[in-house]
N, C-alpha and C positions, 0 to 999 in steps of 0.2 A: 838572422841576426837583428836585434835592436837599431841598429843605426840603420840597416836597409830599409828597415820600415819607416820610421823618421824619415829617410831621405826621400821614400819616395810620397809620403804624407807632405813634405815640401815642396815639392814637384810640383804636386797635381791639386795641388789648391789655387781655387780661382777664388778672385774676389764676387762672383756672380754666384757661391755657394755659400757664401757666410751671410747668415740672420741680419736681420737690424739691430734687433737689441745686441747683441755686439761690438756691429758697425758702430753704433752710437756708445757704445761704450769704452772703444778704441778713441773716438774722437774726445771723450770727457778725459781719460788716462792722458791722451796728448795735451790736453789745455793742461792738467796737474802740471804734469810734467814741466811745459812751459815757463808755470809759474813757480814753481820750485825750485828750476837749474837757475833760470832766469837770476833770481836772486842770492842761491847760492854759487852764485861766479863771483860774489863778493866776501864769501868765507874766506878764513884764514888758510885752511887748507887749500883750495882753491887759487888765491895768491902765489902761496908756495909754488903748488904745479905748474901755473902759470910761467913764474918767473924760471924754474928746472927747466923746462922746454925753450924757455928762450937761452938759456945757458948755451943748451945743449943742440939748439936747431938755430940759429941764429944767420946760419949761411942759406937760407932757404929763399928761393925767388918767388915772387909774385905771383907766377903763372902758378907755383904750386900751391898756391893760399885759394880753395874752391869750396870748401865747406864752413857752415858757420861755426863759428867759437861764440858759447851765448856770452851777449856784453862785450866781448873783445875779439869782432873782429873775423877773420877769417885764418885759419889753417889750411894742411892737407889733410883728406880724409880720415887717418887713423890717427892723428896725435890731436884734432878734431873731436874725436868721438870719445879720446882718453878722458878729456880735459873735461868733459861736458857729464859724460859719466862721474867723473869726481862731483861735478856741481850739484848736480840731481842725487847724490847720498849725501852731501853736507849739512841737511838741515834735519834731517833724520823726520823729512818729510814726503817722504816716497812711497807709490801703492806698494803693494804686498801682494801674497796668498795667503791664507793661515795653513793652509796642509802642506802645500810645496816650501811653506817657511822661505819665502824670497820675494825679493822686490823687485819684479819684471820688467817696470816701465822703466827704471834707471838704466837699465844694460839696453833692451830693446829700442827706445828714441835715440840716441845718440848714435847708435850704430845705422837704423834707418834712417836719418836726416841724411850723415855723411854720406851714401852710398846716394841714396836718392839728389840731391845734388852735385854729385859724381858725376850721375847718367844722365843729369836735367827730367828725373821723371817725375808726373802728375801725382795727385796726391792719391786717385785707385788704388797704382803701384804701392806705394807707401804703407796708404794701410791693410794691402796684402800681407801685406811682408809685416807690419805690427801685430797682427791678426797671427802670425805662424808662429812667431817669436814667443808671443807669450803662450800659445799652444803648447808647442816644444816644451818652453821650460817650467811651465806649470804640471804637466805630464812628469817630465823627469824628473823633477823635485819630489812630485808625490810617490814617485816610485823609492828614490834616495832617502826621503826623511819618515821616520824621525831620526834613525838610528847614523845619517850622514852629520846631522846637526850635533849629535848626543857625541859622535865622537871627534867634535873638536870642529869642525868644518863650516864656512861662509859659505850658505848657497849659493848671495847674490854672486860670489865670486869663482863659484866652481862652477853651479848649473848655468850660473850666465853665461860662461863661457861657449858653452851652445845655444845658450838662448840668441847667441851676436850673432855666432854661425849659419844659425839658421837662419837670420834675417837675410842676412851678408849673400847666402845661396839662393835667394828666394830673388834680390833684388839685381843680382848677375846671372840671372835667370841658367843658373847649374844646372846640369843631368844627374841623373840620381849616382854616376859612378862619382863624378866632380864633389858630390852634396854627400856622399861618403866619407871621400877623402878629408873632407873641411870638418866635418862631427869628429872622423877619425883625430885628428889635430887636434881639434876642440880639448876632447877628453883628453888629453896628455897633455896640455898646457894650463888645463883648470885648475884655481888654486884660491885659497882664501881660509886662512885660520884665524877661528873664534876668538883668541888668546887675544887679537889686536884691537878687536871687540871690546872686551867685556873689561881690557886695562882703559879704555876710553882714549885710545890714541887714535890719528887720522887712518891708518893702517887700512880699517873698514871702509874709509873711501876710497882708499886706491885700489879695493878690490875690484869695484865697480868698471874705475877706470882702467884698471889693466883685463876682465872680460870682455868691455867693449874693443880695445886695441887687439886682445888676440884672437877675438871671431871674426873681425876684418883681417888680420894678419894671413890665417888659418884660411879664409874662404877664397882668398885670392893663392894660395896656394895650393889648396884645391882646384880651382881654378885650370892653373898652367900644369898640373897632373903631380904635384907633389903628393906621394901617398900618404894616408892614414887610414887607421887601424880598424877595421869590421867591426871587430869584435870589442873595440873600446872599453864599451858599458858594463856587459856580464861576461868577460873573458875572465881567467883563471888568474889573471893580474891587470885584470882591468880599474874603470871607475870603480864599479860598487864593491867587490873583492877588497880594493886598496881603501876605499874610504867611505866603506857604508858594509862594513864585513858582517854583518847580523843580517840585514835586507838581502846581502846577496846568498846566506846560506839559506836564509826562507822562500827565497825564491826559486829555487833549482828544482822543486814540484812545480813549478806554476807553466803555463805557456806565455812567455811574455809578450810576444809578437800577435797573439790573440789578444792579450791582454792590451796590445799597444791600438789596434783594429778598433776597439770597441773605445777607446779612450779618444785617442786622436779624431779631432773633428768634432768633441762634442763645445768647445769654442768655450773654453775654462775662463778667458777673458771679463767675464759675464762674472765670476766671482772673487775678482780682485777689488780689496776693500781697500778706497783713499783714505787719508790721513788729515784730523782737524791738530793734532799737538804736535808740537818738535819734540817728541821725546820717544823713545823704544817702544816698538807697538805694544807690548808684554805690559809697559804701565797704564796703558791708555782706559781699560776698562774702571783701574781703579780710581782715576781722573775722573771718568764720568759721573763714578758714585758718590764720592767728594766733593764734585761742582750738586749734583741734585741735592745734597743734605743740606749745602749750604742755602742752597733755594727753599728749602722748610724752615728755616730756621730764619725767626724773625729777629731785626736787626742785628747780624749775628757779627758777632766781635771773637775775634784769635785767642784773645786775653782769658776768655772763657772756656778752652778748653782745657779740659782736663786731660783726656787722651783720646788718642787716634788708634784704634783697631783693623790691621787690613788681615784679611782671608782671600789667598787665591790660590792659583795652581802654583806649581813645583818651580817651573824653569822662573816666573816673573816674581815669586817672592826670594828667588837669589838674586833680585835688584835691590841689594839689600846696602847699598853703602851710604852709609851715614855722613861721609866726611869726603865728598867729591873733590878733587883738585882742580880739573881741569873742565874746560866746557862740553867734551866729549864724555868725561864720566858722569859730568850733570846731567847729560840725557838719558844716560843708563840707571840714574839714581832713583829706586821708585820713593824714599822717605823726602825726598828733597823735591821731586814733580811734585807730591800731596802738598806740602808746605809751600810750595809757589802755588796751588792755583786754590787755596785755602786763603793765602794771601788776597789774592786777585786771580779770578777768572779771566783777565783780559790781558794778562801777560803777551808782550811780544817779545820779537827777535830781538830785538834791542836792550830791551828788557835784561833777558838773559845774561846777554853778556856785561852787563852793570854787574851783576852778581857777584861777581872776583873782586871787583874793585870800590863796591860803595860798601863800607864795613856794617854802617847800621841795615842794611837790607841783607847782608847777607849773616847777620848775627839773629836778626829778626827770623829767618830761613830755619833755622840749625835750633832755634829755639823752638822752634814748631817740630821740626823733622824730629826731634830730642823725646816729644810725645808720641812718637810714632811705633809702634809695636807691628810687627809682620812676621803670619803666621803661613806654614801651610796646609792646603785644606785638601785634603785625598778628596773627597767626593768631585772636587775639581777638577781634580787631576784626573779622574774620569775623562771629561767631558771635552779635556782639550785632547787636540788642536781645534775640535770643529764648534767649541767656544772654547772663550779666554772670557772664564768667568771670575769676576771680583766682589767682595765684600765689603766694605766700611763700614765701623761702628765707631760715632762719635762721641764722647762721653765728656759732660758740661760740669763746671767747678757745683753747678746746681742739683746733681746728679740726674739729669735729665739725661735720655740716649737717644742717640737719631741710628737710622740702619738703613743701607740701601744697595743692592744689592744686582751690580750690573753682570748679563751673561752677554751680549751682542755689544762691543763699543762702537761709538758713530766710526761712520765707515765704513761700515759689514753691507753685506747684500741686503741683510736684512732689517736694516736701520741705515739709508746710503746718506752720503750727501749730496744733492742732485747740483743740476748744472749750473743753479745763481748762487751754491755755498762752495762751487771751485772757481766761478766765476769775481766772490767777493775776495775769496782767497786770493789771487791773482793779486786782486786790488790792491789787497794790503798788503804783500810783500812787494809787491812791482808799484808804487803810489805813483810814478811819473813815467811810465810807459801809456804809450797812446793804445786804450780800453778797444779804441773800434778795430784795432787791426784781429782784431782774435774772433770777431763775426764769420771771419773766412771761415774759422773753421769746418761751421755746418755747412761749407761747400768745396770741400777740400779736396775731392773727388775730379772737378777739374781745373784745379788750381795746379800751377806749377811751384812744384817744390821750394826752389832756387827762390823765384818770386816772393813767396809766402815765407822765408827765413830773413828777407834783407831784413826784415826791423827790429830782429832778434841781434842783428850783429851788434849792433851799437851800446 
């Protein structure tokens, strides 16, 4: 069975088996991370949960407030890791995979902080247990997608839901019966439809938040011996049967548990790409091409264009909405990201949300977007998932064309941002957080957890 191998792949990983390049690239994932939840604990969405939780937990003592809530404070563990998982998808600035289609480090830090200042443990522990998490769920996304995603489904919000689990097992140091039972749960409480997505409502954040709440839920019930299900994954009404029905009839030639052998441990951590835009990874390529044309183009003025040509794959030219309402559909919008960074390459968060409410910025926006033509290009569609290749062609009132043509957006393994362009990132969403507390980082190993979060709470 699937899950026994998972569980016992959880088990038996030590942190004295995983690589440096890893190691260090767990530690880069955690500063994103930082900087991203960090300041989105001040989204709207974010707020909202905020305030829900106090509704709704409000009789709670002291003694249970032991984990951080970033920006506010302390919780218990699991309404902790809800709130923090929402903050970490708010800005639609979270790592990724491009094959497993999911955002790892959102589900997997929230859930590791909580547990890890649960147990008071070192930051080793920690990035054990970060190190498994995204293993896990980088493996089983790639087993699930495309065809989980194609029909309707949030990885971060289904596969996360074992990506929690498994941290959850890793850091209450489970047996493999216990790290069963908790995968078992996993998979029957995972959940997260596209639909919530793609209308640009907060819906996608609370996937987040509700996989990190029920891989802790799930792992402590595993835990005291509450069962779940072996067979989760590839049963006859399991995961992939109920919500990946293509993958799992391709798969019933295959050995998966060989297949799972050869996969697990190869430390997939290593090729999760961070995020330079707040906007849906699927625009980002075409972002890139659009800021370099703009860099050919001498003193280049808006007023001069005549039209915008994008060519890309399938799924990111159905970002195709012209007439955004909301701040969550603006980040889905790909004619309306070209006309902001057409506008200006140095857009911030701030920025954005002006958008709704200053009319000449946002009529200026729609006038631009209005030249915007989006096509799609099958040869592309080739080539994804393992590029998200994009096209721009810009065409001047002068009849001049510019063309540029990105397959790797910043981010990729293969174009990264290294550790002074997460580090500046930081900066500029967090401007008045103290810069030297996050040095610990590259020493995090024996840092105490608990220690290393106080500065986060505030």
């Amino acid at each position: 069975m699937m899950v026994e191998e998972v569980a016992k792949f959880i088990v038996r990983l030590k942190y004295d088996e995983v690589d440096d390049e890893a190691i260090e690239k767990a530690k880069l994932c955690f500063l994103d991370f930082l900087s991203v939840s960090y300041r989105g604990s001040h989204e709207k969405s974010s707020k909202i949960a905020i305030k829900t939780l106090t509704e709704l937990f409000n009789g709670e003592t002291s003694e249970d407030k032991i984990a951080t809530v970033m920006a506010n404070g302390y919780l218990n563990p699991i309404h902790a890791s809800f709130l923090n998982g929402i903050f970490a998808h708010s800005l639609d600035l979270d790592d990724g995979h491009n094959i497993a289609q999911i955002h790892p480090g959102s589900v997997v830090f929230p859930s590791a902080i909580a547990i890890s200042q649960m147990k008071d443990l070192n930051g080793e522990k920690f990035l054990e247990a970060v190190i498994c998490g995204y293993e896990v769920g980088v493996v089983l996304g790639k087993i699930a997608n495309p065809q989980h995603r194609n029909q309707g489904f949030h990885s971060t919000g289904t596969v996360g839901t074992f990506i929690s689990g498994a941290v959850v097992s890793k850091l209450l140091n489970l047996n493999v019966k216990q790290t069963i039972y908790t995968l078992g749960l996993c998979g029957t409480t995972s959940s997260g439809l596209l639909e919530s997505d793609h209308t640009g409502t907060m819906g996608k954040h609370l996937h987040v938040g509700n996989a990190a709440y029920n891989g802790l839920l799930c792992g402590f019930l595993g835990k005291n011996g509450f069962t779940g299900a072996e067979s989760i994954v590839e049963g006859d009404e399991g995961f992939l049967n109920g919500m990946a029905v293509k993958t799992f009839e391709n798969l019933k030639s295959l050995n998966l548990n060989s297949y799972l052998r050869k996969e697990l441990g190869k430390f997939h951590i290593k090729d999760v790409y961070l995020k330079k835009y707040p906007f849906c990874r699927h625009l980002h390529s075409s972002i890139d091409s659009a800021i370099a044309i703009k860099k050919r183009i001498n003193n280049f003025n808006i007023n001069e264009i005549k039209r915008v040509s994008i060519e890309t794959y399938k799924i990111a030219s159905e970002h195709e909405n012209f007439n955004p309402k909301t701040l969550q559909q603006l980040k889905q919008s790909l004619p309306f990201a070209i006309a902001i960074f057409l506008i200006s390459d140095r857009f911030k968060l701030e920025d954005l949300d002006k958008i709704f409410v200053d009319e000449q910025l946002h009529s200026k926006i729609k006038m631009i977007a209005g030249k915007i033509e989006i096509h799609n290009n099958e040869e592309f569609d080739k080539l994804f998932p393992n590029k998200r290749a994009s096209s721009v062609t810009i065409s001047l009132k002068n009849n001049e064309k510019i063309q540029n043509t990105t397959y790797t957006p910043i981010g990729e393994k293969e174009n990264p941002l290294l550790k002074e362009n997460i580090l500046n990132k930081f900066k500029t969403l967090n401007p008045n957080f103290s810069h030297e507390h996050l040095k610990q980082i590259d020493r995090l190993e024996t840092t105490n957890m608990n220690e290393f979060m106080k500065k986060f709470a505030k």
